[in-house]
N, C-alpha and C positions, 0 to 999 in steps of 0.2 A: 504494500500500500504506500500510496507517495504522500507526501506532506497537503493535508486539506488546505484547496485554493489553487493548487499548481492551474496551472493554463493548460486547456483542453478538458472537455466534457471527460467525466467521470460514465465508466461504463463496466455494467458488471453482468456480466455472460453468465446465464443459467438453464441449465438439462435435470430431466429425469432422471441421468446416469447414462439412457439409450445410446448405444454408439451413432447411430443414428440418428439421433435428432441433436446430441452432441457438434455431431458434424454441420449443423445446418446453422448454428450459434455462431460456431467458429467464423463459418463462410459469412454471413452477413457483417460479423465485429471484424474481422479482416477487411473485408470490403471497406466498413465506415473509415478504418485507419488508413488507408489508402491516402497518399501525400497530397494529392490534388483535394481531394474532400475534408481533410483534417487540415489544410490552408484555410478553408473556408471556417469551420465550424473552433479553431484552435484560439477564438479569443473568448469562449465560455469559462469561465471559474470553476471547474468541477472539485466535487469532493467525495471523501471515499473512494479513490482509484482502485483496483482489486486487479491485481496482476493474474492472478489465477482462476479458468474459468468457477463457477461454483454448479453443483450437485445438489440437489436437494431430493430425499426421499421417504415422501409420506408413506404414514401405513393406513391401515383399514382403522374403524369403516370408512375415515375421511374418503380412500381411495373408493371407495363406493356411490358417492355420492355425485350431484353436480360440479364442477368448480364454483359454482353463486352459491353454493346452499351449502360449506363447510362453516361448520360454529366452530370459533377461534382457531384459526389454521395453524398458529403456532405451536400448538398441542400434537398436529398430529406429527409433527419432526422431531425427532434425536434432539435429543439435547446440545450436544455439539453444533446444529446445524441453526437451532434457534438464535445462537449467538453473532449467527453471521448477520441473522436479518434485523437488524438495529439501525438506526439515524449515524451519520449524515448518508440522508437517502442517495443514488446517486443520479445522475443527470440522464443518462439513460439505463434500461433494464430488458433485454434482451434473451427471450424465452421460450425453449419449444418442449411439446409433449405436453398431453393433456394433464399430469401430474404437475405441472409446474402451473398451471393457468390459475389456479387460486392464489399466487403466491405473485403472479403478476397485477391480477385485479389488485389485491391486500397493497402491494405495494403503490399503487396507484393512490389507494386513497388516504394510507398514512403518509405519503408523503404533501399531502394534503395537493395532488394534484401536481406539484412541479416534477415529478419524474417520468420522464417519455417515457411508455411502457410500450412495445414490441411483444405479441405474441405469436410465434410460428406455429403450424399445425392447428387444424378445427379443432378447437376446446371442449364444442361440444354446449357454449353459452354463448350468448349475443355478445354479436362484434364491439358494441358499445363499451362492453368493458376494457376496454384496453383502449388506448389510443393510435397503435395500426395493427391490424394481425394479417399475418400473413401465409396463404394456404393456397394449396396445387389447384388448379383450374378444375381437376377431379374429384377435389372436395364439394362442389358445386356451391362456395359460400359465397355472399355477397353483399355489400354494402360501401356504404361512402368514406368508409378507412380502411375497408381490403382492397389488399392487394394479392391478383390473384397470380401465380407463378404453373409455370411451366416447370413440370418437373419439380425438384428442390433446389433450392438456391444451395449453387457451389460456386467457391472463390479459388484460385491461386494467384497467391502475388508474384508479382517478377523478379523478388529476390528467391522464390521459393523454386521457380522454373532455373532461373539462373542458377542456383547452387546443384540444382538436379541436374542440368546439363553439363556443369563443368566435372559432378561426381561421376557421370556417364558420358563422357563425351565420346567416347566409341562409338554412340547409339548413332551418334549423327551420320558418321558415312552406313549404315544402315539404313535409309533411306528408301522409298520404291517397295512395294509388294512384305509389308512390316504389317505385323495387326496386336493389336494389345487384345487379350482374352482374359474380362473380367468373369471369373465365376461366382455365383451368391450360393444358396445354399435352400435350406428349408425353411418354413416361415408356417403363417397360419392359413395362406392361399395356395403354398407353392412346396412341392414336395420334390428333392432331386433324387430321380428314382434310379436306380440302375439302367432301368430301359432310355431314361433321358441320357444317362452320363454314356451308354453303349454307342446312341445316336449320336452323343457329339463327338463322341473319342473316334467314329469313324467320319464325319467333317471334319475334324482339324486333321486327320492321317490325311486325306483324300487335298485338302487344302496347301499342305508339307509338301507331298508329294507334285504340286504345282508349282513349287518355288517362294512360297509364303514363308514368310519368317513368322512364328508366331513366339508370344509374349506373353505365359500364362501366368495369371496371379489370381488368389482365391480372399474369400472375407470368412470372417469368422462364423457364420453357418454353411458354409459346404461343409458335407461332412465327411467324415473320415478317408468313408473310402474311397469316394468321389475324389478328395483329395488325393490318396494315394493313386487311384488310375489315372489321372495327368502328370503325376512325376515321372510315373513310369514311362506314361508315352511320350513324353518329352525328353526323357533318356533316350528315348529311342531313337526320334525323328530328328534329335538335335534341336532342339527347340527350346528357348527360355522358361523358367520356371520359379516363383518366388511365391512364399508360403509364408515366410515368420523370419524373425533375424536369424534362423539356422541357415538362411540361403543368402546370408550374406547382406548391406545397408541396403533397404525397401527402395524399389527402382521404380514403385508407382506412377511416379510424377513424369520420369526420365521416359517411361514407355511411353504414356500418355502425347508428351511431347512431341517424341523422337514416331511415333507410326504412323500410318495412312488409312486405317481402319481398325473399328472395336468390333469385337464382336461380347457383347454383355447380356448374360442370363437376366431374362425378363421380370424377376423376383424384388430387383431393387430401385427404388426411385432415383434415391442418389448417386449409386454407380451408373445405370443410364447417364443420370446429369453432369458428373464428374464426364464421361467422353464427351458427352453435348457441347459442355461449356467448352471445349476445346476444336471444336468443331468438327471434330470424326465424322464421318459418314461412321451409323450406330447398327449393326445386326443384330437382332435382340434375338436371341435364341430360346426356345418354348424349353420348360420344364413340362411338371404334370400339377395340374391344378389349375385353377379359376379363380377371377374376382372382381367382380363390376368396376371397381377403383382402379384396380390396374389396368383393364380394357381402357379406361378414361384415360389412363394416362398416357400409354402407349398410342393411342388415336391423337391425343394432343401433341406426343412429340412425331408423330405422321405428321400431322396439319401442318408443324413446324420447319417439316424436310428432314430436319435429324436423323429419324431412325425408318429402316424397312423391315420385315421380319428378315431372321437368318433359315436358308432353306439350303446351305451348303456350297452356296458361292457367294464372291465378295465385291463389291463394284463400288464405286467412288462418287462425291457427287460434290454437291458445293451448298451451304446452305449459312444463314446468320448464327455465329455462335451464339450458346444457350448464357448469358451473362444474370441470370436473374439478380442473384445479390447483389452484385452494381446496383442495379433497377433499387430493389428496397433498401439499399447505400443511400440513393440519392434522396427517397423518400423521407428519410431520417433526417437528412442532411437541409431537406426545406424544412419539415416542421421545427428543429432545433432552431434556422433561423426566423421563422415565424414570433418563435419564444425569445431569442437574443440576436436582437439585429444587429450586421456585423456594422461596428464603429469605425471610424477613419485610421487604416493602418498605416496613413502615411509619416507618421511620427515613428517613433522608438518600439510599438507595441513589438509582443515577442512570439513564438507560436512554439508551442513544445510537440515533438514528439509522443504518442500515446505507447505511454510505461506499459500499460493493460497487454500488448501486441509482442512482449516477449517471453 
């Protein structure tokens, strides 16, 4: 935490704990900190700066109920975690997953109103309570402070591209006929069955065997054996493969980068949107399983150009990268100055750097 007052909004990033919706936090406060936008907004006073994202996790029966309709929300958190949520409130509060949405409203109006509240993901309450929330085009929410995204908001910054290309700079003359192959795993919609992993392990062989470089990396629900039948077949065909730091520093970003097609199991929103944002031409590859939500979403990044289904060949195409967080970046970035008009910086004024973003 920096000295209360320092120059630059005060901003404190809050998750479920879900690596997923963890990630959708990050991407947006990354975004805000972005040197062009944090020019703008860097003559705010903030207080309470919180270097490290925060976790919060309620138990029952709070987790049962609406977010509007928990009696004192501070009861239903660890003791430990009640202490973080005390005065001085901070300038912004940036929050996904429905477990967190009570804790967004609460902070909203103990801070008697001055703390921009951001809520990602449908709550599940009216928009009203928060000051923007923000949710996939698939949630079908709406109102005059949503903002609706394509896919999930993913950010990298260009020191983060930079540092991944210089730790991979091999990838670069690799170039031409490269494909990064995100795999997800099982979920409440989507089961990765044998039959799915048999089908894909004979597209990616059939794929090799065409001169494709491929680039496989897995999330933490593929499961086991799924996982191990791409290591293998990647021993085989000569093909990249990364799984956890046993496989050496995480080259996610460096694949990302350095390829000319994804091909991504149709199970995750933010790995779609991690290739999106980059502008991959996107193969989404079917598991086994169904979900209205995800037919929406996968239609929406259709609509986009981004993605085609994967049906065992790979083709190129050109479409506008998927930026969302920028997009709710800049949205932050007007209402903060709604609230604090920037003043005349043609004097001495100073702009700090946001501590929060290391």
């Amino acid at each position: 935490m920096s000295d209360p007052g320092s120059l630059g909004p005060s901003v404190w990033a809050v998750s479920d704990g879900r690596a997923g919706n963890a990630a959708q936090v990050r991407a947006i406060a990354h975004a805000l900190g972005d040197m062009g936008r944090w020019m703008q907004i860097g003559h705010i006073p903030g207080q309470a700066h919180m270097a490290e994202p925060m976790v919060l996790t309620p138990r029952m029966p709070w987790t049962c109920l609406p977010a509007d309709k928990w009696p004192a929300p501070l009861s239903s958190l660890p003791a430990s975690q009640r202490d973080l949520l005390k005065a001085p409130w901070p300038t912004v509060w940036i929050a996904a997953g429905r477990r967190s949405a009570a804790f967004t409203k609460s902070v909203r109006e103990w801070s008697g109103g001055r703390t921009l509240t951001v809520q990602i993901l449908d709550p599940h309450i009216p928009p009203e309570n928060f000051d923007l929330l923000v949710t996939p085009v698939h949630d079908d929410v709406s109102g005059p402070n949503v903002i609706q995204t394509i896919g999930s908001p993913s950010y990298f910054s260009p020191n983060a591209i930079e540092d991944a290309a210089q730790a991979f700079a091999d990838l670069a003359d690799e170039r031409g006929k490269s494909a990064i192959v995100i795999l997800g795993g099982d979920s409440k919609a989507y089961t990765f069955t044998d039959a799915a992993a048999i089908r894909l392990e004979s597209q990616l062989r059939a794929l090799a065997g065409q001169g494709w470089r491929l680039r496989i990396t897995t999330s933490r629900r593929t499961p086991d054996a799924a996982r191990a039948r791409f290591r293998r077949m990647a021993d085989e065909i000569g093909a990249k493969f990364w799984s956890g730091t046993e496989d050496g520093p995480n080259p996610y970003i460096a694949w990302l980068t350095f390829s000319d097609v994804a091909i991504v199991t149709e199970d995750s929103a933010n790995m779609l949107s991690d290739a999106a944002w980059h502008g991959l031409p996107v193969h989404i590859a079917k598991l086994e399983g169904r979900a209205e939500k995800f037919n929406k979403l996968h239609d929406s990044l259709f609509k986009h150009g981004a993605a085609r289904w994967f049906g065992g060949t790979l083709e190129t195409w050109a479409y506008p990268p998927l930026r969302e967080a920028d997009r709710v970046a800049d949205a932050i970035v007007a209402k903060l100055l709604e609230r604090y008009p920037q003043p005349d910086m043609s004097g001495s004024g100073k702009v700090a750097a946001p501590d929060w973003l290391s």
